[in-house]
C-alpha positions as a printed NumPy array, in Angstrom:
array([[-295.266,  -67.273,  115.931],
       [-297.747,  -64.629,  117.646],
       [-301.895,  -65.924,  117.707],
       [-300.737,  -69.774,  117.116],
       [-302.058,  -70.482,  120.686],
       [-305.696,  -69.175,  119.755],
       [-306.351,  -71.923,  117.761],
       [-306.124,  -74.267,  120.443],
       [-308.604,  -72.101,  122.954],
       [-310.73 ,  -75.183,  122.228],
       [-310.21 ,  -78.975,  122.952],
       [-310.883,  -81.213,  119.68 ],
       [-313.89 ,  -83.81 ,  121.428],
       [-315.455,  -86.329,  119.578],
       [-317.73 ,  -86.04 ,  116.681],
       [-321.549,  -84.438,  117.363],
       [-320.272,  -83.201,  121.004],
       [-319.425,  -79.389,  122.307],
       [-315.949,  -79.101,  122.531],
       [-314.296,  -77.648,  125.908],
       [-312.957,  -74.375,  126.222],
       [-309.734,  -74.171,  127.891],
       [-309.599,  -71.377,  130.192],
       [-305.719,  -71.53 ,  130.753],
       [-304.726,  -71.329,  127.167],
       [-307.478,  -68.388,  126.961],
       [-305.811,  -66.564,  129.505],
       [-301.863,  -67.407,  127.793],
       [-303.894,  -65.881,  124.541],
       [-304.828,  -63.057,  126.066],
       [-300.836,  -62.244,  127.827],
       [-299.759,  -62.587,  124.358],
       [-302.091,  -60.007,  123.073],
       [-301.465,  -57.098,  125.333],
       [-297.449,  -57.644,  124.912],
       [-297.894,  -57.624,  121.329],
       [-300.115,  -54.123,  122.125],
       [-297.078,  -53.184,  123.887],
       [-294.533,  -53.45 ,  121.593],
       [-296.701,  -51.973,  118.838],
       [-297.249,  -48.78 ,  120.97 ],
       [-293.137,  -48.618,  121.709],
       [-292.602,  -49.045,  117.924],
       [-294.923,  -46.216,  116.989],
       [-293.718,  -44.087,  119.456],
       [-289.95 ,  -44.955,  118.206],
       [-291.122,  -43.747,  114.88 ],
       [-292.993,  -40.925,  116.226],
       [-289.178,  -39.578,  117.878],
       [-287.354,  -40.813,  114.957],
       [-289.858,  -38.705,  112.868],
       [-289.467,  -35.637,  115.41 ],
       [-285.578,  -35.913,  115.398],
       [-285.318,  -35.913,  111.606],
       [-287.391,  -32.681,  111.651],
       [-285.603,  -30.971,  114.399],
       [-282.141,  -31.936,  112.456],
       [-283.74 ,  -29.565,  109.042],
       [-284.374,  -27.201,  111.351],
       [-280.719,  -27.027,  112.737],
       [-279.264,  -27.596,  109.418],
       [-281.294,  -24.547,  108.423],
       [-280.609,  -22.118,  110.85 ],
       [-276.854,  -22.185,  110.765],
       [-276.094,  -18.634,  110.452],
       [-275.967,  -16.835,  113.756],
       [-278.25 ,  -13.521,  114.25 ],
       [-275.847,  -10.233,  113.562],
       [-274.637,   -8.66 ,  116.551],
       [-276.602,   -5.648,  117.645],
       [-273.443,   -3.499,  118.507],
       [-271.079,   -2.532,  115.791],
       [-267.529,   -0.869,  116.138],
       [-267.29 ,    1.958,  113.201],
       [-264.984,    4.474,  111.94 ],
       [-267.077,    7.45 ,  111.011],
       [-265.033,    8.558,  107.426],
       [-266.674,   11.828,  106.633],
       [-268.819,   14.343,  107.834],
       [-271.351,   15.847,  105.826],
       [-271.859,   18.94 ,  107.368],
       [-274.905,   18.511,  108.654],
       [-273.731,   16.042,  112.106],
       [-274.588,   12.985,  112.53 ],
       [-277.134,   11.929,  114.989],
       [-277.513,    8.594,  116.791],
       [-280.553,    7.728,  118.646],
       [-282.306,   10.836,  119.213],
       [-279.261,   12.117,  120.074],
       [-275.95 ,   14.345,  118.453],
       [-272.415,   13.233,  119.25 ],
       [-269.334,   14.43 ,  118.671],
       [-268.75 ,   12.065,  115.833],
       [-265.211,   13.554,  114.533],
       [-263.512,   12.39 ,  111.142],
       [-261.743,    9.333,  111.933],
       [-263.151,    8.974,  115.375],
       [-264.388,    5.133,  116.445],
       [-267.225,    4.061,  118.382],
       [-269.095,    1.28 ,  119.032],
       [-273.291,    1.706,  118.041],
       [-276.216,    0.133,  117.594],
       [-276.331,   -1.586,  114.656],
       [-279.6  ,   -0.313,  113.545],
       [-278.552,    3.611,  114.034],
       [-275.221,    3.028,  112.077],
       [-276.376,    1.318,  109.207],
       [-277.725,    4.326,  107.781],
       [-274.422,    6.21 ,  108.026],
       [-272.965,    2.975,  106.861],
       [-274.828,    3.336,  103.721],
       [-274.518,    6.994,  103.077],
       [-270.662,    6.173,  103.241],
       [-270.471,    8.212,  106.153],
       [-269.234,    5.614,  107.982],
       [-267.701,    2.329,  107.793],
       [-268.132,   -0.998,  109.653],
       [-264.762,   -2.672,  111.897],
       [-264.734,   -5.947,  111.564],
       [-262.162,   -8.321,  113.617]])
C-alpha cells in the first residue's frame, strides 16, 4: 500500500526520549513518492490522448463527405441565343457538345438549364 513506509521514518524509543530518525527508510519514502509522481503524470497524459483521440474521431466522423470536384464534364442542352461564356471567355459551346469546366463557371448554365451535369 503506497505511504505505509512513512510512518515508520521514526524509531519508537522509550518513553520521555527523542525518537531516531531513520535516514534509510526516509530515503525508501522518498523513491516511492516520485514513482507514484510518475505514474500520475503517465495517467494524466493517457487521459489527455484518450481525450484528444475521442475528439479527433467527431471530427472524422463529421467530415465524411468529400469536397466536390472542381472540374465537371457537361452537356450544354440549349443555347439561348445570346452564347455562353466561360471564364472571361466565349466558346464554341454547340447544342449537344461536351466539355469538361470549372465547376464554378458551369453551375450557372447548370441552373439556367442551359446545361446539364455528366455524372459517372
Amino acid at each position: 500500500m503506497h505511504g505505509t513506509k512513512n510512518s515508520s521514518l521514526f524509531n519508537s524509543g522509550e518513553k520521555g526520549q527523542l525518537n531516531h530518525f531513520n535516514e534509510e527508510l526516509l530515503n525508501e519514502v522518498a523513491k516511492e513518492c516520485s514513482e507514484n509522481f510518475l505514474v500520475l503524470q503517465f495517467l494524466i497524459r493517457k487521459k489527455d490522448w484518450i481525450s484528444k483521440q475521442q475528439e479527433m474521431q467527431t471530427t472524422m466522423e463529421c467530415d465524411m463527405v468529400p469536397p466536390k470536384d472542381p472540374y465537371i464534364k457537361v452537356r450544354v442542352i440549349d443555347d439561348d441565343g445570346e452564347g455562353i461564356v466561360v471564364s472571361d471567355k466565349a466558346a464554341n459551346f454547340a447544342r449537344h457538345s461536351m466539355h469538361f469546366l470549372k465547376r464554378t463557371d458551369a453551375e450557372l448554365y447548370i441552373l439556367r438549364g442551359l446545361m446539364e451535369e455528366l455524372t459517372g
